[in-house]
C-alpha positions as CSV (number, residue, x, y, z in Angstrom):
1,X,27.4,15.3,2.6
2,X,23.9,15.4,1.0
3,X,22.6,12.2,2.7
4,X,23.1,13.4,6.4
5,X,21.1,16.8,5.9
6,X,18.3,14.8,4.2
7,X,18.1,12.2,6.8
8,X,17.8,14.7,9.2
9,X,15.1,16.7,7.1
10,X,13.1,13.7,6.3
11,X,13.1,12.4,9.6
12,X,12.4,15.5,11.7
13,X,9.3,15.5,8.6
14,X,8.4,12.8,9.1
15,X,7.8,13.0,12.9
16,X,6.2,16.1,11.9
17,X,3.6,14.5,10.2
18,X,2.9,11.7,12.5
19,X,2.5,14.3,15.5
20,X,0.0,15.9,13.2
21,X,-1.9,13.0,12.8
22,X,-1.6,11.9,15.9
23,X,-2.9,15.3,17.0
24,X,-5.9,15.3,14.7
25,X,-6.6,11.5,15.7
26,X,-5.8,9.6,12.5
27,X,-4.4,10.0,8.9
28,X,-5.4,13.1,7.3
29,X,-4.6,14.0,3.6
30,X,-1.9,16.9,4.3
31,X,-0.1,15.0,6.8
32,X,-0.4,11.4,5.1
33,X,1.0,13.6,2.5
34,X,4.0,15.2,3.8
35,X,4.6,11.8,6.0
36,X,4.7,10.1,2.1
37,X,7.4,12.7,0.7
38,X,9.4,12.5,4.2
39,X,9.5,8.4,3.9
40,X,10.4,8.5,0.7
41,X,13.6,11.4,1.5
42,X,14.2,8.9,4.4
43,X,14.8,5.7,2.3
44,X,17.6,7.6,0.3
45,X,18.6,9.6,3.7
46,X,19.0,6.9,5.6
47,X,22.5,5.6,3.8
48,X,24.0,8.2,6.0
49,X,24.4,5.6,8.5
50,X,27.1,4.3,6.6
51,X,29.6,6.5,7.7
52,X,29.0,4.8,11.4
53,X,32.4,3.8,13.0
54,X,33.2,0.3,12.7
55,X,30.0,-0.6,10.5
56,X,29.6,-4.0,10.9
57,X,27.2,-6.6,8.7
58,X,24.5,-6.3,10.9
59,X,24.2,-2.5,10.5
60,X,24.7,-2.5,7.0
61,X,21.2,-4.9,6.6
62,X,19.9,-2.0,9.4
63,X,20.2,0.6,6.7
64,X,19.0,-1.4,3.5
65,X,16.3,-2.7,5.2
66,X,15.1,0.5,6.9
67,X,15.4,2.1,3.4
68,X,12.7,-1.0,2.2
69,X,10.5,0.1,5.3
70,X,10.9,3.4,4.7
71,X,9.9,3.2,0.9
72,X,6.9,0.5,1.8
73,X,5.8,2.7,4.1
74,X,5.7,5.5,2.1
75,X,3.7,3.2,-0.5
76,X,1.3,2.1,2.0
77,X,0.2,5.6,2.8
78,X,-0.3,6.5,-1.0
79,X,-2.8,3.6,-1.0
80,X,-4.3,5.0,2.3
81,X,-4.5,8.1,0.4
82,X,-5.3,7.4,-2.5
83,X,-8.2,4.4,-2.8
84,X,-10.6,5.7,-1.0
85,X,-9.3,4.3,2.6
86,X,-9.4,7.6,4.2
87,X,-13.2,7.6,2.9
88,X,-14.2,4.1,4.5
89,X,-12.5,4.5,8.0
90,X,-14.2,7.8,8.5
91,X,-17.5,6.4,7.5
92,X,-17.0,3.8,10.1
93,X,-16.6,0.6,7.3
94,X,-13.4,0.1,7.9
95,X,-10.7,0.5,11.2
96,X,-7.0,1.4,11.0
97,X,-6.3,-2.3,12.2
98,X,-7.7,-3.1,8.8
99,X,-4.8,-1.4,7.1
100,X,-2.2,-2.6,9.7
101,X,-3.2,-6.1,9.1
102,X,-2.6,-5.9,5.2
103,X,0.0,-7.5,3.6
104,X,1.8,-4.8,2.0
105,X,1.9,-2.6,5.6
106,X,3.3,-6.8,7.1
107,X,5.7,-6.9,5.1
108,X,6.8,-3.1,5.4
109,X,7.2,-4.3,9.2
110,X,9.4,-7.2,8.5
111,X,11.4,-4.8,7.1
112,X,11.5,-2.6,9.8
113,X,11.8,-5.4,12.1
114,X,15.0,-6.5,10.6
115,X,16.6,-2.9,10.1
116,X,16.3,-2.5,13.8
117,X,17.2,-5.3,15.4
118,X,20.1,-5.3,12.7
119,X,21.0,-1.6,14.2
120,X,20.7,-3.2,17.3
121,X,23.0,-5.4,17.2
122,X,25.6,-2.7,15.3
123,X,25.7,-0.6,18.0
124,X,25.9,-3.1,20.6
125,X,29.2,-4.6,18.6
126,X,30.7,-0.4,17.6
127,X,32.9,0.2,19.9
128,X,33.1,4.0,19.8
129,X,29.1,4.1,19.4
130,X,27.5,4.9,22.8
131,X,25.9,1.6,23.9
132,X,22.3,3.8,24.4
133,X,21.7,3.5,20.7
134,X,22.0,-0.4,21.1
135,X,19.3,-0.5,23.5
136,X,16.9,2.2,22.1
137,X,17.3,0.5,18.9
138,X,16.0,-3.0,20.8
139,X,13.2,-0.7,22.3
140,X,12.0,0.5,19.1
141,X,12.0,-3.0,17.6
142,X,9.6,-4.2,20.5
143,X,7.7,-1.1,19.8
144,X,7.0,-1.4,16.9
145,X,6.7,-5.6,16.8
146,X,3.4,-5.0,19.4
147,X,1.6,-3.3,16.1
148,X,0.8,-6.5,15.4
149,X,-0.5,-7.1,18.8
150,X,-3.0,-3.8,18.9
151,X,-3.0,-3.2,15.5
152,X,-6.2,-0.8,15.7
153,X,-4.4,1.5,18.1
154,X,-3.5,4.4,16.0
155,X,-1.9,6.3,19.0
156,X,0.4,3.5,19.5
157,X,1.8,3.5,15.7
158,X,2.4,6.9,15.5
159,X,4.0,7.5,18.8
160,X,6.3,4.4,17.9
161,X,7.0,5.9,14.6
162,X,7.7,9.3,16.3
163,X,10.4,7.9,18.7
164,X,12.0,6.0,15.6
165,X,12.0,9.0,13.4
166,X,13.8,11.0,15.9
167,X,16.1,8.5,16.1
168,X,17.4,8.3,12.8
169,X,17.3,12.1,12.9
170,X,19.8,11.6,15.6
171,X,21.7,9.3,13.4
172,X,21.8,11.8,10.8
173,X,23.3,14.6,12.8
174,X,26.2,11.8,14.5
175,X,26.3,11.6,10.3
176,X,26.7,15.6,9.9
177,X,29.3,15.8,12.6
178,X,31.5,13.2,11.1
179,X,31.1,15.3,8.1
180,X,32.3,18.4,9.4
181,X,34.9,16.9,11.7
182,X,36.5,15.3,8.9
183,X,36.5,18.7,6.7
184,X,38.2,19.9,9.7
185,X,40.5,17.9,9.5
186,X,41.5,17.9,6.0
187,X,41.8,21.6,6.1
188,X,45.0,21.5,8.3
């Protein structure tokens, strides 16, 4: 019961802190900061998605590997915060492509990458799920796979982490109404 509620939390959070920053034009301290707690929340949160309807393989790797990105993520921006990155790109030494193309923020994408597409193909396969999530869940991988393509578009990144974010909060409250159906249930 926990999980769905957190999900929820952290994602909404997280979208938060990316509209923030998005507002403000890049990654500021208190919003890298809440985005960092939020990812974290959303790696554990995430497992909600296990109560999906006919969970197949394919979504199960869509939550373990979304709970890596998530968590790399969330690492990513404590180096961001925390080295002095914030420092160099608003002195002009270094561009937010320059953190995009490290390997740490890579291989948080591959991660992403294959939670998606493994989502994806879940929802395309669940019968009872609606097939919408199937296709946004293609949608956000492309999204997100042209970061590597424009990776010094900030705008870009946080509007495609937005749209995911609300996602998975969407995921989270299909989670919270399985919940509460099934308490329904039982109390009859």
């Amino acid at each position: 019961m926990i999980l769905a509620p957190l999900l929820i939390l952290s994602a909404l959070g997280w979208a938060g802190a990316e509209i923030a920053m998005l507002a403000t034009g890049g990654v500021g301290a208190v919003p890298g900061t809440v985005a960092t707690l939020a990812l974290f929340l959303l790696g554990a949160g995430i497992f909600a998605a296990r109560s999906e309807p006919d969970m197949v393989r394919a979504g199960r790797v869509g939550i373990v590997m979304t709970a890596f990105a998530a968590l790399s993520y969330g690492m990513v921006m404590i180096i961001v915060l925390t080295s002095g990155t914030l420092g160099a790109i608003a002195a002009g030494e270094i561009g937010y492509g320059d953190v995009v193309l490290t390997p740490f923020y890579l291989l948080a994408l591959v991660f992403l990458e294959a939670g998606l597409i493994g989502f994806a193909v879940h929802f395309a396969k669940a019968a009872s799920a609606p097939r919408w999530l199937a296709r946004g869940f293609a949608a956000l991988a492309i999204a997100h796979a042209v970061r590597l393509f424009i990776p010094g578009v900030f705008w870009w990144h946080a509007a495609a982490n937005i749209a995911l974010a609300l996602m998975l909060a969407y995921l989270g409250l299909r989670a919270l109404d399985r919940v509460r159906r099934q308490s329904v249930l039982r109390k009859r």
